[in-house]
RODO-2510 file (C-alpha; in nm, 4 decimals, decimal comma):
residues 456
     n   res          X          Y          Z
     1     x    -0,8869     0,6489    -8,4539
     2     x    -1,0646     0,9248    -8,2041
     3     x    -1,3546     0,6055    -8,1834
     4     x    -1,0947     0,3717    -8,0548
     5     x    -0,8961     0,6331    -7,8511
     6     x    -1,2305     0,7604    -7,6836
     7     x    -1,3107     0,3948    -7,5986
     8     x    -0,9765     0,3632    -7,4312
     9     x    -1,0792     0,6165    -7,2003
    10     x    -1,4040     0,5329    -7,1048
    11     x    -1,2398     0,1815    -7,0096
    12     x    -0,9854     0,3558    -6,7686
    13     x    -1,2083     0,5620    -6,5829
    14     x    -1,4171     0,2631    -6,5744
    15     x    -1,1500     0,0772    -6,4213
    16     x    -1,0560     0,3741    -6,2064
    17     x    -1,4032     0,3803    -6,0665
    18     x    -1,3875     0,0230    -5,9784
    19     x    -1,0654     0,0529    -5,7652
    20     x    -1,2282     0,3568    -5,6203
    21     x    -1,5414     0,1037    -5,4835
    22     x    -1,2883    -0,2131    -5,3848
    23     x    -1,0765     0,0561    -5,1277
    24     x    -1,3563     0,2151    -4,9748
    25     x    -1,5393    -0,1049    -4,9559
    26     x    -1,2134    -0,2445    -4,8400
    27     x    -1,1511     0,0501    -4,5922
    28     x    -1,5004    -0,0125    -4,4426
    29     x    -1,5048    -0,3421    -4,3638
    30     x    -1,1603    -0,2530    -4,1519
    31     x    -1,3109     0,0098    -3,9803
    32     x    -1,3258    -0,0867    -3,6157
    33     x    -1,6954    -0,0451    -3,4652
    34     x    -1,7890     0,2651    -3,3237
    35     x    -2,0221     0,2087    -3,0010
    36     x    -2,0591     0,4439    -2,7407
    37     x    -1,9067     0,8110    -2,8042
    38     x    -1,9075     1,0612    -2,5046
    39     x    -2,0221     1,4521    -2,6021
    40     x    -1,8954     1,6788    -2,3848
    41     x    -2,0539     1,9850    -2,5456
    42     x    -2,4118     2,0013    -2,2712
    43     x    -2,3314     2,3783    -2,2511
    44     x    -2,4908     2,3950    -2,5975
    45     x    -2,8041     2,2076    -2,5299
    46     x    -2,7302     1,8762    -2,5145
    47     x    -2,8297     1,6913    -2,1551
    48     x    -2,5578     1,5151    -1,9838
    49     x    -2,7912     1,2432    -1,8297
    50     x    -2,9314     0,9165    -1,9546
    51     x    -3,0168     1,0979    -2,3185
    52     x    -3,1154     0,8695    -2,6100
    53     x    -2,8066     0,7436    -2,7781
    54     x    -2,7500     0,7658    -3,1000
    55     x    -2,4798     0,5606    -3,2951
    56     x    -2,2230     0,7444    -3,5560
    57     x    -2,2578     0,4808    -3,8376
    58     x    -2,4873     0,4455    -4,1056
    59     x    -2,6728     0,7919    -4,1044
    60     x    -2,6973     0,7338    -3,6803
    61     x    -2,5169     0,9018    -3,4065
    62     x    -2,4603     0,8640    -3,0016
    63     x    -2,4773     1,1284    -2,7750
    64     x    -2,2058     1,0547    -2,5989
    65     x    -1,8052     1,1304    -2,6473
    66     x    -1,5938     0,7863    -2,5503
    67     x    -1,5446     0,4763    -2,8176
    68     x    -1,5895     0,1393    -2,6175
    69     x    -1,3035    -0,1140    -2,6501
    70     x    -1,1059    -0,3670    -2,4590
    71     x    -0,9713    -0,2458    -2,1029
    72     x    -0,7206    -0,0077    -2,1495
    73     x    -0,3852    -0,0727    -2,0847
    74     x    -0,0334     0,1452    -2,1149
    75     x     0,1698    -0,0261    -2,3804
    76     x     0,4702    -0,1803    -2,1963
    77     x     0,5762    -0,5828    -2,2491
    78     x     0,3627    -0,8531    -2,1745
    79     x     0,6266    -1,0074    -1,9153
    80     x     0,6000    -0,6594    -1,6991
    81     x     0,2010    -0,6685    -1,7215
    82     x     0,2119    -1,0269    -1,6049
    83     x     0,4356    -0,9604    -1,3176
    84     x     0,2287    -0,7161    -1,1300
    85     x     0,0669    -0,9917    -0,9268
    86     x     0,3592    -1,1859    -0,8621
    87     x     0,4131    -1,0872    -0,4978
    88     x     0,0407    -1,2003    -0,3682
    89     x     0,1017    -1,5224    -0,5732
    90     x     0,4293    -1,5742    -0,4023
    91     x     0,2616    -1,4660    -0,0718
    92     x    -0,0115    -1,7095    -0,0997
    93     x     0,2579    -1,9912    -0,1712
    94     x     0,4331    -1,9342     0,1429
    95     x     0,1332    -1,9077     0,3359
    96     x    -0,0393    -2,2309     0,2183
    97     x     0,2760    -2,4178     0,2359
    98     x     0,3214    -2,3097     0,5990
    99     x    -0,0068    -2,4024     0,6513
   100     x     0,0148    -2,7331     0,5009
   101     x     0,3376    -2,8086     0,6870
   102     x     0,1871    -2,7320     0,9906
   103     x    -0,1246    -2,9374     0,9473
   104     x     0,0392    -3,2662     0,8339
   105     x     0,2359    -3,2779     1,1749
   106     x    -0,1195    -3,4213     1,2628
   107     x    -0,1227    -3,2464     1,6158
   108     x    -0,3607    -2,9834     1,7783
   109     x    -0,1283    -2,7319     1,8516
   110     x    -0,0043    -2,7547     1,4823
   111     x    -0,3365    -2,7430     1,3502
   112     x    -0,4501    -2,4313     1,5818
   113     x    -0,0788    -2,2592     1,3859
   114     x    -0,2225    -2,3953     1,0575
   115     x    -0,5275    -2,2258     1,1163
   116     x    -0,4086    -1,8903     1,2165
   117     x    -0,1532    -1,8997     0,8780
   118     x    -0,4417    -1,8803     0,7271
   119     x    -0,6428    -1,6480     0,8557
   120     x    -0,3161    -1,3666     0,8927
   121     x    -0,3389    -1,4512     0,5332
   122     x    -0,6716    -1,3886     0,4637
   123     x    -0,6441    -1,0573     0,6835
   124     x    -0,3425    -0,9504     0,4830
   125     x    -0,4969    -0,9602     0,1194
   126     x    -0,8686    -0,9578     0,1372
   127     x    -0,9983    -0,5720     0,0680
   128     x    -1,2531    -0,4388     0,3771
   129     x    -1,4672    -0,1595     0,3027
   130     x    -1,2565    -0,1306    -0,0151
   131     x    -0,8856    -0,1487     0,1462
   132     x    -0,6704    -0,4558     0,2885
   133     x    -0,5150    -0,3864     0,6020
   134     x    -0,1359    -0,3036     0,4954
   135     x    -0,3208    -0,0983     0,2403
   136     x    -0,5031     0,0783     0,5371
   137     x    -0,1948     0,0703     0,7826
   138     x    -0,0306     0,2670     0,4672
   139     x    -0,3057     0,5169     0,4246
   140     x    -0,3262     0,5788     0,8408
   141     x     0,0795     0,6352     0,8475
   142     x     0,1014     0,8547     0,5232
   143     x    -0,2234     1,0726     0,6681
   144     x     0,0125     1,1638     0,9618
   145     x     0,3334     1,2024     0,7176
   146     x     0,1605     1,4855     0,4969
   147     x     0,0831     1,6731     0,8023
   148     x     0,4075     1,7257     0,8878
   149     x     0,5464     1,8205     0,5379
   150     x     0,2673     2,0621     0,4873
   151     x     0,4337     2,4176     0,3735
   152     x     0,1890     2,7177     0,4943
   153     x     0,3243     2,9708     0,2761
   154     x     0,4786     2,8579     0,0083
   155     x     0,6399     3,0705    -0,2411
   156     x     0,4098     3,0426    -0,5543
   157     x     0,1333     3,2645    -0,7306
   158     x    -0,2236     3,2947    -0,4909
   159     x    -0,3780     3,0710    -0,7307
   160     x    -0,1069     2,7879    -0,6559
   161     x    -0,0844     2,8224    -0,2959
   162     x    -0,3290     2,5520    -0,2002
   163     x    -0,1277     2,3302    -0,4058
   164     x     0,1944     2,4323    -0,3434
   165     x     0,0835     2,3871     0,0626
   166     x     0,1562     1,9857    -0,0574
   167     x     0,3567     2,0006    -0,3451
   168     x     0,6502     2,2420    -0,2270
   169     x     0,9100     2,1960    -0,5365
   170     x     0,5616     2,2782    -0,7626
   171     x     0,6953     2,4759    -1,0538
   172     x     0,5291     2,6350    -1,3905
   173     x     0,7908     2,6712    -1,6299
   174     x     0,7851     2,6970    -2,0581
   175     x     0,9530     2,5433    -2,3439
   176     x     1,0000     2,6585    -2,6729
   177     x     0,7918     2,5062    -2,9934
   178     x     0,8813     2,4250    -3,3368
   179     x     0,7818     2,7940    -3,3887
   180     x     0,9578     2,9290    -3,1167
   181     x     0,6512     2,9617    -2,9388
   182     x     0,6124     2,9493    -2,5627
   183     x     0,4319     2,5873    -2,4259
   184     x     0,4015     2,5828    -2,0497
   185     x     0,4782     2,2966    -1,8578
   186     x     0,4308     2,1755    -1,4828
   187     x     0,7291     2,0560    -1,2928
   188     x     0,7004     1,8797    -0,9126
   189     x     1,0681     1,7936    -0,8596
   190     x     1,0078     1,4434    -0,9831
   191     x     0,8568     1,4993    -1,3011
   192     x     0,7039     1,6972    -1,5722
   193     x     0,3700     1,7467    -1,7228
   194     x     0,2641     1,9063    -2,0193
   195     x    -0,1038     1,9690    -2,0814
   196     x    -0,3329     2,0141    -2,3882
   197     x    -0,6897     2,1577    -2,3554
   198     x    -0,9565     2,0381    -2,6154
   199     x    -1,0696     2,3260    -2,7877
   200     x    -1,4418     2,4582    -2,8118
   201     x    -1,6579     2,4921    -3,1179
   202     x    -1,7310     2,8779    -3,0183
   203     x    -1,6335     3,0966    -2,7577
   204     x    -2,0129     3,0357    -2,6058
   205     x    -1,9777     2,6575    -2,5858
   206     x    -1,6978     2,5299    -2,2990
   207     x    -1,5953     2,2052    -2,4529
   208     x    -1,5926     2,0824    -2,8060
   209     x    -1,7919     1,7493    -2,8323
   210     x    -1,6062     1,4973    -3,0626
   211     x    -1,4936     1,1397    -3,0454
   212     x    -1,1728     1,0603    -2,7358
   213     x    -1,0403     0,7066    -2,8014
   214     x    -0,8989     0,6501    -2,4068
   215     x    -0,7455     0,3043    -2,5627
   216     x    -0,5643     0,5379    -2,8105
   217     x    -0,4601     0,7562    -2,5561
   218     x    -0,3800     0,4469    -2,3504
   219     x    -0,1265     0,3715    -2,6431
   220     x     0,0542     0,7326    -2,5660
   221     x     0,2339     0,6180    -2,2715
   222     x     0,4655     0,3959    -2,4791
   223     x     0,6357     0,6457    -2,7786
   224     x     0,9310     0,4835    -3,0041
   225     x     1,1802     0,4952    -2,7278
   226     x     1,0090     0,7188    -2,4365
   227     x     0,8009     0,5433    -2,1919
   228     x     0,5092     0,8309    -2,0055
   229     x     0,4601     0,7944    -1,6462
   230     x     0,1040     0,8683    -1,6552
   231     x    -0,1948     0,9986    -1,9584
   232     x    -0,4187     1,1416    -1,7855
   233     x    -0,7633     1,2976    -1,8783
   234     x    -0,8995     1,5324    -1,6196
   235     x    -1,2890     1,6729    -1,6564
   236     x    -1,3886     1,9888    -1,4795
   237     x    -1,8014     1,9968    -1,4850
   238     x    -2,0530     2,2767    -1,3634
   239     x    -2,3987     2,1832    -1,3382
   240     x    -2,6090     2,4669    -1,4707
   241     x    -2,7853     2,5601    -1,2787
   242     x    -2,7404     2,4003    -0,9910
   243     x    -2,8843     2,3665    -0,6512
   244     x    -2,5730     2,3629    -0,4527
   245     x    -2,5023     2,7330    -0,6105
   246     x    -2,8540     2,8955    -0,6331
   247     x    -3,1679     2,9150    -0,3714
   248     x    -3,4524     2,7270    -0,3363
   249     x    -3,7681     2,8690    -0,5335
   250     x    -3,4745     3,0660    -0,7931
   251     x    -3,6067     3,1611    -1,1057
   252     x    -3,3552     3,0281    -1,2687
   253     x    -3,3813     2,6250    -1,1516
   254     x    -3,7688     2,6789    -1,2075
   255     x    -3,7103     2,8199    -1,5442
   256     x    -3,5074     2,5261    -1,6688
   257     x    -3,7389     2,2503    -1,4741
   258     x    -4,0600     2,3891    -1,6863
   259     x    -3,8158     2,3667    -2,0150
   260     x    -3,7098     2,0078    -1,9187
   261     x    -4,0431     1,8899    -1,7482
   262     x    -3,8554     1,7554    -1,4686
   263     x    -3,7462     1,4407    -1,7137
   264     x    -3,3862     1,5043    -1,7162
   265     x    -3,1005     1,7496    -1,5355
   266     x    -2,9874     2,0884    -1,6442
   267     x    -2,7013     2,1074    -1,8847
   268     x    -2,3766     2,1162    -1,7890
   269     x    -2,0616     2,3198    -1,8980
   270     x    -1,7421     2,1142    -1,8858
   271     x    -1,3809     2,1695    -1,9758
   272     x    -1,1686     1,8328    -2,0649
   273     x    -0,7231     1,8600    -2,0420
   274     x    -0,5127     1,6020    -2,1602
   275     x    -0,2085     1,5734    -1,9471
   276     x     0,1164     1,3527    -2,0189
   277     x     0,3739     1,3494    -1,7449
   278     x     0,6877     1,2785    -1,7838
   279     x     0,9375     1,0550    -1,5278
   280     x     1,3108     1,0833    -1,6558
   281     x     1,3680     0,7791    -1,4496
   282     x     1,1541     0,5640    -1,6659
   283     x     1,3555     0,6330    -2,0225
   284     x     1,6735     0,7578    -1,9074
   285     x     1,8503     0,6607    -2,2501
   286     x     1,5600     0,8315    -2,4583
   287     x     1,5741     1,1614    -2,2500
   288     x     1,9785     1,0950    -2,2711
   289     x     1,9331     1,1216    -2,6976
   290     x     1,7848     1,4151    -2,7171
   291     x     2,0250     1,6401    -2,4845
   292     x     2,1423     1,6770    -2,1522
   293     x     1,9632     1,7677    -1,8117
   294     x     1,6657     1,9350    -1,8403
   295     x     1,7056     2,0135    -2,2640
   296     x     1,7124     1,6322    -2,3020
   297     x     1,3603     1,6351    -2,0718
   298     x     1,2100     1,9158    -2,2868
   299     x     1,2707     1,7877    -2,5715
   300     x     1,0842     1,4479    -2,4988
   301     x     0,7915     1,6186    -2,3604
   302     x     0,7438     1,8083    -2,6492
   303     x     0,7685     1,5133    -2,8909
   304     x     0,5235     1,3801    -2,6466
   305     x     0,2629     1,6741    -2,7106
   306     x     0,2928     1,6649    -3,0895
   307     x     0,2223     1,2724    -3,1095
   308     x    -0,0368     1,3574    -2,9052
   309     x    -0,1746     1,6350    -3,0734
   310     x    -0,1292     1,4203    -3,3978
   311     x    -0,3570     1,1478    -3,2566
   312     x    -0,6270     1,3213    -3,1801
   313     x    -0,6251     1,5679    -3,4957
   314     x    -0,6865     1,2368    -3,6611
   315     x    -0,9944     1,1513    -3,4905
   316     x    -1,1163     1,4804    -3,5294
   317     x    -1,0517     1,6204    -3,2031
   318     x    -0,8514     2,0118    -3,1728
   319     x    -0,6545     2,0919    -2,8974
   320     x    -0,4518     2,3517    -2,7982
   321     x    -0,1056     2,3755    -2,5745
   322     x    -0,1343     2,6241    -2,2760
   323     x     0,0702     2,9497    -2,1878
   324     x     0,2811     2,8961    -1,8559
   325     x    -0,0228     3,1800    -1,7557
   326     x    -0,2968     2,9396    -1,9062
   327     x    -0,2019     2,6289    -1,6957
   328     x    -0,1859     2,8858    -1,3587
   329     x    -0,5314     2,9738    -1,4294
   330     x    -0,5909     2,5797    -1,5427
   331     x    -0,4492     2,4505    -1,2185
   332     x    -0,6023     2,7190    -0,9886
   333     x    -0,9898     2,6116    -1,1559
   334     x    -0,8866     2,2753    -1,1688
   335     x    -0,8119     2,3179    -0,7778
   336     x    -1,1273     2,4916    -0,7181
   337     x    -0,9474     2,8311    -0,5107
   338     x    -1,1774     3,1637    -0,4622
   339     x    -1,1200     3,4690    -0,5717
   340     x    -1,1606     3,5849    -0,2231
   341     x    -0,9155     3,2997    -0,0876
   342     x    -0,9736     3,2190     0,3173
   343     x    -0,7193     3,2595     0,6077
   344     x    -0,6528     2,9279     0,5738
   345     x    -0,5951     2,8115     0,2154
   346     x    -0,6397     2,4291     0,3034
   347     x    -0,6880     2,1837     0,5950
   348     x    -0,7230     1,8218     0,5683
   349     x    -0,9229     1,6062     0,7446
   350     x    -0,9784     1,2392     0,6886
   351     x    -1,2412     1,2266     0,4920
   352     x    -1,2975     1,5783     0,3291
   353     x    -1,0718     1,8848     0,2429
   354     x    -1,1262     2,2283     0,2873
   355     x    -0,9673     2,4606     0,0029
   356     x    -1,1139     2,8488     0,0750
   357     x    -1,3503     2,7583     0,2640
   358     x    -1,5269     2,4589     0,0321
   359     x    -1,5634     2,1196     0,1084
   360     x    -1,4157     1,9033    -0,0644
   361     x    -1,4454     1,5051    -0,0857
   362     x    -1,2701     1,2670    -0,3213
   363     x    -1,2856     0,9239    -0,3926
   364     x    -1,0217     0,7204    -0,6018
   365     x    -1,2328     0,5098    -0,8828
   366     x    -1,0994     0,1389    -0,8540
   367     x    -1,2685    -0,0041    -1,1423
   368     x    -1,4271     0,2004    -1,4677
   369     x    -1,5616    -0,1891    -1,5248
   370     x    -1,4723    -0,4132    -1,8238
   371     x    -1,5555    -0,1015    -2,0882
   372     x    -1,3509     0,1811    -1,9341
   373     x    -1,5022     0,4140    -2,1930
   374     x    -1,8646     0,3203    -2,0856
   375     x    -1,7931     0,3551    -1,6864
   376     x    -1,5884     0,6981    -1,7508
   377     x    -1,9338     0,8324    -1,9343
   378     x    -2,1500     0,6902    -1,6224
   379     x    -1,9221     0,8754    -1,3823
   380     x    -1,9915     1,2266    -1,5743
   381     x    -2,3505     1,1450    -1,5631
   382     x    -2,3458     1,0912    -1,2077
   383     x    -2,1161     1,4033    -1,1398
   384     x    -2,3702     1,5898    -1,3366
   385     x    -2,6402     1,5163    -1,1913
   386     x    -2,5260     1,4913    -0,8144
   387     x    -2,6306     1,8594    -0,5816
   388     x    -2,2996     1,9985    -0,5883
   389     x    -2,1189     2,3175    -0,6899
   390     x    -1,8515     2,1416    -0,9361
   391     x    -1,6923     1,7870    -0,9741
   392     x    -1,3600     1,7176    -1,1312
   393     x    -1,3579     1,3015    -1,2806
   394     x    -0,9704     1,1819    -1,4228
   395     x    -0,9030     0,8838    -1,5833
   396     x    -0,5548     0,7696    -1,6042
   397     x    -0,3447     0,5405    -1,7282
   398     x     0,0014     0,4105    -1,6257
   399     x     0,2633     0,1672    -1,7603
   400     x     0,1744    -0,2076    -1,7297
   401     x    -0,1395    -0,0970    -1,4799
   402     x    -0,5707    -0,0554    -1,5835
   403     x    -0,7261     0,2234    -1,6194
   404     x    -0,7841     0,4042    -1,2848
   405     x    -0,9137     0,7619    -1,1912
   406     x    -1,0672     0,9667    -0,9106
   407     x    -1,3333     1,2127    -0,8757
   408     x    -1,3793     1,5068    -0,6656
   409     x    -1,6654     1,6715    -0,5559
   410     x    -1,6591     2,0424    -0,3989
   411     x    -1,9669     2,1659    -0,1985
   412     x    -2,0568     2,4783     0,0141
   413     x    -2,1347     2,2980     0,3710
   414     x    -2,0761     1,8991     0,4875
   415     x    -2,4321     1,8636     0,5022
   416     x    -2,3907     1,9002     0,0909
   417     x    -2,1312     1,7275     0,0300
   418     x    -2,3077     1,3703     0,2208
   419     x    -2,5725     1,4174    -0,0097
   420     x    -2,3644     1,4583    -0,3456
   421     x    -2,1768     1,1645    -0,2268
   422     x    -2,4783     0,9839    -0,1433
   423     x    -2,6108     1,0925    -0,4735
   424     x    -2,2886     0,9852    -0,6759
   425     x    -2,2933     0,6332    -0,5068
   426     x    -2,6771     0,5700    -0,5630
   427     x    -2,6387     0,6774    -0,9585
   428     x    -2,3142     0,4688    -1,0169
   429     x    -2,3828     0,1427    -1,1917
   430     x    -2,1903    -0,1456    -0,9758
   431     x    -1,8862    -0,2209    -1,2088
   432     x    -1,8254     0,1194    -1,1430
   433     x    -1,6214     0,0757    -0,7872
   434     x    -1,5532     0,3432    -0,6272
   435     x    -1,2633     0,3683    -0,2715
   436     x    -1,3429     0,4680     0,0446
   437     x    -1,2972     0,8564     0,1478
   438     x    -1,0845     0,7959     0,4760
   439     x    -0,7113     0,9586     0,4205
   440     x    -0,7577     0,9970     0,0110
   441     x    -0,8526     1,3715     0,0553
   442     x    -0,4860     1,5101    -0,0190
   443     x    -0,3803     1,2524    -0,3044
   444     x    -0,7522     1,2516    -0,4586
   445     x    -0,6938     1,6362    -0,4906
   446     x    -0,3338     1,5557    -0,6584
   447     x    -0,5289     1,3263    -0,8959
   448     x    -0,8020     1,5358    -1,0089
   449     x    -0,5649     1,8307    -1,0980
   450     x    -0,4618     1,7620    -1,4625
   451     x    -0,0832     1,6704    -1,3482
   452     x    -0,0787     1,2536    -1,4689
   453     x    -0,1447     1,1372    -1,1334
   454     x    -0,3528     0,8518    -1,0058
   455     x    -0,4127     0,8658    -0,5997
   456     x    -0,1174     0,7043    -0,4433
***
């Protein structure tokens, strides 16, 4: 009887192992592909340049922090993606069926119209230098609007004056948490953002270097019934050290060029946010459900930071919600303000802006390429290796629009800040497009401050 029974159990735990091999075989064969994975964490030793990389599958790793996948894309209806380029498709209809009209009349003067359809049509939606020319009428008349709505002194903490100098109705404000814990929030009279900061390893190390799906966070702007105007990841990087913040002949650069032998750039210290803003406009019956006025928009911004925060526990990434004091101090680094702060807290030119006394020159990043993952990780290497003080990169993703993002760099003099741009261009691979500087200075700003922006 105890034979039999003892054989019984032997054949269960048999079977149980069995099962056991069938799921995980099961579960890895499902497993989507891990390629290239963007690490963050350089302040602890790890080079932000053109490293080896290593692959995280099968005993190997990759030195880098961002999964590859298709382009990313918010998660709205296929019928609204489609429709984006349904005014140039109507445009060119008209146009060659004017033109057409006009050159069957079989006459010189009608051909001559034909001919200049044609080329008001070509002048109307083929980019120059980067821009078409509505796009660059646009630019030249909003350039002129900003200086007239620009605020001086506007009523907001010393660290938030530069911004508030362009975003007047800029307010930091809190919520309450499941805990009845305080989560701050950014407000610009339009909309609200709420902001997560990965967390570091240890208090020595500035950014903690696991895996950031951007096609999962591409996924975010589309929640059950609430539709996000903007995810948005913003990176602030230091070089260090760096050239544009130390002498020539400093101990310092020499002592890290005889470490490195010259082979590959200083490490860099980095700090990534994850912002989700939130447009009322977009979901007015989901913000409607969940209370009225502004308790029906806090609510939905919180459920938007704990799906969030839910995502990326489950890749393995921490992060943390800020204190309405945390996202001051966020928005004033992010910003790049002194602690000294000039006379003059900002003035913008056309192509550069000066906050405190810094130069700073954005550009607005057209195209991360067909792998948005892979041309986000060749911006930071550029940033990072470019002779300036600091760089801010965002990548951002709206509904029914491509990945798009900006980056910012912020130098001592001009003469720096040509040569970081220079130096930015020049490491860029060419799928990685980058806009033209001229009237982007204000709105490139905007979209390298973690508030879910793209430049407008």
């Amino acid at each position: 009887m105890n034979e039999a029974i003892m054989r019984r159990d032997v054949n269960a735990c048999a079977l149980r192992r069995s099962l056991r091999v069938a799921m995980c075989a099961s579960r890895w064969s499902c497993r989507p592909s891990l390629d290239r994975i963007w690490d963050q964490s350089a302040a602890s030793g790890r080079q932000c340049a053109s490293e080896p990389l290593k692959l995280r599958r099968k005993g190997l790793r990759r030195d880098t922090m961002l999964k590859s996948g298709p382009v990313a894309k918010a998660q709205l209806p296929l019928r609204a993606r489609s429709t984006r380029y349904l005014p140039l498709v109507v445009f060119w209809q008209v146009i060659i069926l004017a033109a057409g009209v006009a050159f069957a009349m079989q006459d010189v003067l009608f051909a001559v119209l034909g001919a200049l359809i044609l080329l008001a049509g070509l002048l109307l939606t083929v980019p120059v230098n980067g821009r078409t020319m509505p796009r660059t009428l646009g630019n030249r008349r909003a350039y002129r609007l900003r200086q007239r709505e620009f605020v001086e002194f506007p009523d907001q903490p010393q660290d938030l004056v530069p911004l508030g100098q362009w975003l007047p109705r800029l307010e930091v404000t809190k919520i309450k948490d499941a805990h009845d814990g305080e989560i701050g929030i950014v407000a610009d009279g339009r909309s609200w953002t709420g902001i997560l900061e990965l967390q570091s390893d240890l208090q020595l190390f500035s950014d903690r270097g696991n895996l950031l799906n951007l096609d999962e966070l591409a996924q975010l702007t589309r929640q059950d019934d609430v539709t996000f105007a903007g995810i948005q990841v913003i990176t602030f990087t230091v070089g260090a050290p760096t050239r544009a913040m130390l002498p020539a002949g400093s101990p310092a650069i020499n002592s890290y060029q005889e470490i490195l032998d010259g082979a590959l750039p200083p490490p860099a210290v980095r700090r990534t946010w994850l912002a989700l803003r939130l447009d009322p406009r977009l979901c007015l019956e989901a913000v409607g459900r969940r209370g009225t006025g502004q308790v029906g928009v806090y609510a939905t911004l919180r459920f938007g930071l704990h799906r969030a925060q839910a995502m990326l526990k489950r890749q393995g990434v921490s992060t943390s919600t800020l204190s309405p004091q945390e996202i001051v101090d966020v928005l004033g680094q992010a910003t790049g303000v002194s602690p000294e702060p000039a006379q003059q807290r900002t003035v913008e030119n056309w192509e550069n802006l000066i906050v405190d006394s810094l130069v700073h020159e954005s550009r607005a990043v057209q195209s991360f390429g067909r792998n948005t993952s892979d041309g986000y990780q060749r911006l930071l290497e550029a940033v990072c290796a470019a002779p300036v003080m600091m760089a801010i990169t965002s990548y951002t993703v709206s509904p029914g629009e491509p990945a798009r993002g900006a980056v910012r760099l912020v130098s001592n003099d001009l003469e720096q800040a040509g040569q970081g741009d220079e130096a930015v261009q020049l490491l860029l691979p060419p799928w990685v497009r980058l806009g033209p500087r001229g009237g982007t200075q204000v709105p490139g700003l905007l979209a390298t401050v973690p508030l879910g922006r793209q430049v407008d």
